[in-house]
Every structure is written in structure tokens, then in C-alpha cells.
C-alpha positions in Angstrom: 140.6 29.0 67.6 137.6 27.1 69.0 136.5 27.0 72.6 133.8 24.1 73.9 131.8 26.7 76.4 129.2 25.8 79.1 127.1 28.3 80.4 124.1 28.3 83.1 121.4 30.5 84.1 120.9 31.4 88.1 117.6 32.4 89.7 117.6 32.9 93.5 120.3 30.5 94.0 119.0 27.8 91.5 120.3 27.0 88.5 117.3 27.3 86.1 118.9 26.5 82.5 122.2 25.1 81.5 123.7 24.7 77.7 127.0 24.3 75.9 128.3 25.8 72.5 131.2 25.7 70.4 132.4 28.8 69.8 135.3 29.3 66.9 137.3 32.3 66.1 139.3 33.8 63.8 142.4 36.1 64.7 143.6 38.6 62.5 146.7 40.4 62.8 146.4 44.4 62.9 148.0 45.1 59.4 145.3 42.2 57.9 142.3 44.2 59.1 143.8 47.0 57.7 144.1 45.1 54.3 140.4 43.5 54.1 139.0 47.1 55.1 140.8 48.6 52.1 139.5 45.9 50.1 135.8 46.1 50.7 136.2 49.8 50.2 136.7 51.1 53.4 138.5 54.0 54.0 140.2 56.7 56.6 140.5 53.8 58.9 141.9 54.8 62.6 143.2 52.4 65.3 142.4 53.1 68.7 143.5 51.5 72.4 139.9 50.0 73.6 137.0 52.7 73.7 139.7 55.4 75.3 140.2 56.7 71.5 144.2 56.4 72.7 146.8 55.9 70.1 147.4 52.3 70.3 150.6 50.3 71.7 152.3 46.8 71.9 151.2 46.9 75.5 146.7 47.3 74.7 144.8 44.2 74.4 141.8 45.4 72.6 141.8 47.3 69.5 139.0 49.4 67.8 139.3 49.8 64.0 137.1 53.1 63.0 136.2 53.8 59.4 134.2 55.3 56.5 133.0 53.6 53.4 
């Protein structure tokens, strides 16, 4: 995916700098993390709802893959 962003920098009400960037991503699917961990050697990997340490669900929008190598 890539995004053309603009962002600006405020000081007491002025806008003191302003730039734009082109920001590209990459989305992986859970089970393809899980794949390229195991491939670089990573083991014991747990998947986690956000920061909560929650068991994750269909319904969480951020994921935190935890590991040992």
C-alpha cells in the first residue's frame, strides 16, 4: 500500500514547517508472520490482542507477535 502524506508543524497557532512523504507498506497476513519468524529462526512465538497480552480474535485490529531467537 502506499499513502502520499502531508504533515505540518504548529507553534502558538502558526504553522512553522510543512513537508510531504510517501509512505509504502507492506501487509502480511497473521499465518505469513508466523512463517518468516520460523524462518529467520525465531521461535516460541505468541500472538497477542494490542499491548493487553489478550488472546487474539477476528474482531482486534492490532496484533503483537512476541518471540525468542
Amino acid at each position: 500500500m502506499t499513502q502520499q502524506i502531508r504533515v505540518a508543524l504548529w507553534r502558538a497557532g502558526q504553522m512553522i514547517a510543512e513537508e510531504e512523504h510517501t509512505v509504502q507498506e507492506s501487509l502480511y497476513f497473521r499465518n505469513e508472520v508466523l512463517l518468516l519468524l520460523g524462518q529467520v529462526g525465531f521461535r516460541d512465538v505468541g500472538v497477542y490482542a494490542g499491548y493487553s497480552g489478550a488472546v487474539m480474535t477476528s474482531e482486534q485490529t492490532m496484533v503483537i507477535f512476541v518471540a525468542h531467537k
